[in-house]
N, CA and C of each residue as an Amber inpcrd file, in Angstrom:
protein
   210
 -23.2110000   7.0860000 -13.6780000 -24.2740000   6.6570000 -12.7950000
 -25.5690000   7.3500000 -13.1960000 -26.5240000   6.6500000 -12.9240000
 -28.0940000   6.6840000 -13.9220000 -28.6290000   6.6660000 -12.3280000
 -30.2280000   7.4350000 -12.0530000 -31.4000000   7.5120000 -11.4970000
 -31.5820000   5.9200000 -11.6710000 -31.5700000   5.0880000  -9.8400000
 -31.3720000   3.6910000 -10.1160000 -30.6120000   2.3590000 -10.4130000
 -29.4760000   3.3620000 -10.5700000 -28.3940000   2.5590000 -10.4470000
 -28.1230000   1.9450000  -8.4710000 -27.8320000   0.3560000  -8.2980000
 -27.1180000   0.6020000  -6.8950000 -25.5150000   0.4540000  -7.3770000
 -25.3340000   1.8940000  -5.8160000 -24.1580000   1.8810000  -5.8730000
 -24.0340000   1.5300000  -4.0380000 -22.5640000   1.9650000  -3.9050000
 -22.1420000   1.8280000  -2.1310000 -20.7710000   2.5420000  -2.2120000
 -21.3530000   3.2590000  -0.9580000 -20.6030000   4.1450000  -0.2240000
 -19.7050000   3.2850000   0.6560000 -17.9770000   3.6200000   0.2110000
 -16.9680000   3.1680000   0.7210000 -16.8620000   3.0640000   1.9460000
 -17.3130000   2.4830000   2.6640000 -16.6410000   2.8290000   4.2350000
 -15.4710000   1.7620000   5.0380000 -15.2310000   0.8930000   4.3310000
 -14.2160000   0.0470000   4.2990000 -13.9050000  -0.9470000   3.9500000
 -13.8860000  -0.8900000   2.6270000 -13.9070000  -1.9460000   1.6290000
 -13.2580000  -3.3060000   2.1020000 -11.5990000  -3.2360000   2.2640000
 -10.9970000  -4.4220000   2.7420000 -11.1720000  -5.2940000   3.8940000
 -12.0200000  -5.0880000   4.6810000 -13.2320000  -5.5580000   5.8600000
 -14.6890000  -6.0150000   5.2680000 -14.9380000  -4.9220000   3.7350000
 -16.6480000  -5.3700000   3.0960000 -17.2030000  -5.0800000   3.7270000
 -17.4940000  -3.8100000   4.6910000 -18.3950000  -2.9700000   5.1250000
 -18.8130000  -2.2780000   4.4380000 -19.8300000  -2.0810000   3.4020000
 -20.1440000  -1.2080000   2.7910000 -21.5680000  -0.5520000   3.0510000
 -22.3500000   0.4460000   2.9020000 -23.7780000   1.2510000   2.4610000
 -23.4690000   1.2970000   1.0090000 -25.0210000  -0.0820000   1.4240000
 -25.4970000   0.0370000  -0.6770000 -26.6290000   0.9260000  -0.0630000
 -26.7940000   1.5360000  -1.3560000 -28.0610000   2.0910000  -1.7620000
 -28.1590000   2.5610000  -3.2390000 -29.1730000   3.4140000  -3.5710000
 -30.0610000   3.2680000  -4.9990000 -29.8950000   4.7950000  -5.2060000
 -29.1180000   5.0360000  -6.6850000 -29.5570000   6.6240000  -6.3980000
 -30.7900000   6.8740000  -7.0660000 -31.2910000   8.1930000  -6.2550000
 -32.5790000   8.4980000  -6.4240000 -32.8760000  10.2290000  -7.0720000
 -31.8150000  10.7910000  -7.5290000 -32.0140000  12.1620000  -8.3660000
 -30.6670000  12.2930000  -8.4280000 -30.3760000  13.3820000  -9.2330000
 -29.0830000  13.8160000 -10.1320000 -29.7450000  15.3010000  -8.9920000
 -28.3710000  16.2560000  -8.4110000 -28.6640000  16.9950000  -7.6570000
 -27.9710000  18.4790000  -8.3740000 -26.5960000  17.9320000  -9.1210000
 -25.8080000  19.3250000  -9.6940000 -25.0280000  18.5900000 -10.8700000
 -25.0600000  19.3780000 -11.5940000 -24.0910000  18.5990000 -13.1750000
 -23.1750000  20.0250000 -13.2690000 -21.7220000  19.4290000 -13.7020000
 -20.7320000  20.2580000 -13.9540000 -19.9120000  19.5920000 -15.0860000
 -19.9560000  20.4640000 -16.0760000 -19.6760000  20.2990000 -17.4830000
 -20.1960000  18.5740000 -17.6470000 -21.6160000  18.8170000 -18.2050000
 -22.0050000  17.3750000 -18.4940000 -21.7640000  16.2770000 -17.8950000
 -21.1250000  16.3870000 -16.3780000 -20.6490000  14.9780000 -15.6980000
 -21.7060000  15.3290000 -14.4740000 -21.9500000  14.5780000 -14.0990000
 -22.7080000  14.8700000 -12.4740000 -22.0190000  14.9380000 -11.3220000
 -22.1220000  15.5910000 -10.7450000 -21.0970000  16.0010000  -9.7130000
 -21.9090000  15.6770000  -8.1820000 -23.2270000  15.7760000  -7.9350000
 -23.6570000  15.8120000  -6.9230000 -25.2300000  14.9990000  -6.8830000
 -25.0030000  13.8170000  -6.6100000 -26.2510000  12.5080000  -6.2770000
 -26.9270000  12.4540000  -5.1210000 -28.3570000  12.1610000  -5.3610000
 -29.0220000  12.0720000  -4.1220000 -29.2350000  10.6600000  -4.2000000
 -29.1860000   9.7800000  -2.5040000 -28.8730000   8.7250000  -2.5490000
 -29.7710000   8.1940000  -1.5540000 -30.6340000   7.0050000  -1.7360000
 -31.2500000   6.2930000  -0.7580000 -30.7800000   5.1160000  -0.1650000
 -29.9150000   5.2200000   0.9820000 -29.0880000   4.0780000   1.6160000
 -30.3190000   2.6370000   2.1950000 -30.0270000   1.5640000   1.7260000
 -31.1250000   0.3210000   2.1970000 -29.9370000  -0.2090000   3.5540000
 -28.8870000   0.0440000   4.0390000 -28.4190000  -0.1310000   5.0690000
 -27.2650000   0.7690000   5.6980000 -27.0520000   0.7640000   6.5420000
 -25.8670000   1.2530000   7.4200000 -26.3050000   2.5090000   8.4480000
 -25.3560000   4.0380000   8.6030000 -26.0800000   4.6340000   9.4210000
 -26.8200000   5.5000000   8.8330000 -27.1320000   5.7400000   7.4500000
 -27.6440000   6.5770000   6.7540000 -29.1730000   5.7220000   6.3090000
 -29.7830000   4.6410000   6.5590000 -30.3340000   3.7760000   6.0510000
 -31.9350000   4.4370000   6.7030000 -31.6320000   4.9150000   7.6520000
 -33.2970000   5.9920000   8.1610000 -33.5340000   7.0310000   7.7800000
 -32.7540000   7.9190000   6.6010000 -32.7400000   8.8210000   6.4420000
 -33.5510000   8.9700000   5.0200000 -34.7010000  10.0430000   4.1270000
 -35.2730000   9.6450000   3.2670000 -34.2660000   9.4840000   2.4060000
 -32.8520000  10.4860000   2.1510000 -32.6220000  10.3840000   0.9820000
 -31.1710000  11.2610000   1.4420000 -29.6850000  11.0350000   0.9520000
 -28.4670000  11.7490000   1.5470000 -27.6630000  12.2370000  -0.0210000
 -27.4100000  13.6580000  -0.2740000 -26.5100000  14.2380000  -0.8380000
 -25.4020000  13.9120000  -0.7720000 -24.6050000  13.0320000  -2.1130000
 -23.0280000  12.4750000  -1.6210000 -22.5300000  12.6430000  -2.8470000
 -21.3440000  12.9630000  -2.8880000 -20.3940000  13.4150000  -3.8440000
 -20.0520000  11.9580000  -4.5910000 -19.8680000  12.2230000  -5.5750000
 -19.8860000  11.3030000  -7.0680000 -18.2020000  10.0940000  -6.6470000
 -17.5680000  11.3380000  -6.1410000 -16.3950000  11.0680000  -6.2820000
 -16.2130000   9.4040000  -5.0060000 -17.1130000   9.5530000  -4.0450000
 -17.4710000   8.6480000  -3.0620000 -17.9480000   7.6100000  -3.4770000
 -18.8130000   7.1000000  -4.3500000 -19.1370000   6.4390000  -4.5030000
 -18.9060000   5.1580000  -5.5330000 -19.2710000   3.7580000  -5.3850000
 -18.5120000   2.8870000  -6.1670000 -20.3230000   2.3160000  -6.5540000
 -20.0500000   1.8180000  -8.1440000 -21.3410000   1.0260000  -8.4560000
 -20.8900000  -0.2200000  -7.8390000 -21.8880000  -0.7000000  -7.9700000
 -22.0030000  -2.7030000  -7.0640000 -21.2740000  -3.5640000  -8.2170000
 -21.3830000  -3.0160000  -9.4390000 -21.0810000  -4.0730000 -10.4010000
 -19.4480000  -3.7030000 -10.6450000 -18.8810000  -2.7720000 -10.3970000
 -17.3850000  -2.6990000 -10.3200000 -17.1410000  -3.2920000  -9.1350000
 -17.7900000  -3.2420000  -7.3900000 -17.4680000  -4.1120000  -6.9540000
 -16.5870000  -5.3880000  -7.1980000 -17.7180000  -6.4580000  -7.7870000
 -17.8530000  -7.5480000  -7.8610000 -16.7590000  -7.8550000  -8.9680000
 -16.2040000  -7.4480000 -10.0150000 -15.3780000  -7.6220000 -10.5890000
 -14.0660000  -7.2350000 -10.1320000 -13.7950000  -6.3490000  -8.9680000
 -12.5230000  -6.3220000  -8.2750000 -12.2390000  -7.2220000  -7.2150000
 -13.5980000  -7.8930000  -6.7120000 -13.2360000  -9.0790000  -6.3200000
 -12.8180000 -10.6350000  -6.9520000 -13.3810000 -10.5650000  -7.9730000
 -13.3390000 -11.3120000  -8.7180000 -11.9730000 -11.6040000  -9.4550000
């Protein structure tokens, strides 16, 4: 995941509830992988907030989405 990528935060996939948003800085790197993203949610309950610290491991890009539905 790249500065700009959208991704979405799982919150219950098999329903398709998801928070997309855009990440917006790289926050901590551990051995060359990024470990810790800052994230600008465009909906859900995080969507008023400027910007939310979320672990790498949480998050799904939009474009793997769409191919597991697919």
């Amino acid at each position: 995941m790249q500065v700009g990528s959208l991704v979405a935060w799982e919150v219950d996939l098999n329903r398709g509830r998801l928070d997309y948003g855009v990440v917006v800085g790289i926050a901590r790197r551990v051995c060359n992988q990024d470990d810790l993203l800052w994230v600008k949610f465009l909906n859900g309950r995080h969507a008023n907030k400027k910007r939310v610290l979320c672990n790498i491991d949480h998050l799904i890009l939009v474009e793997d989405i769409k191919q597991k539905r697919t």
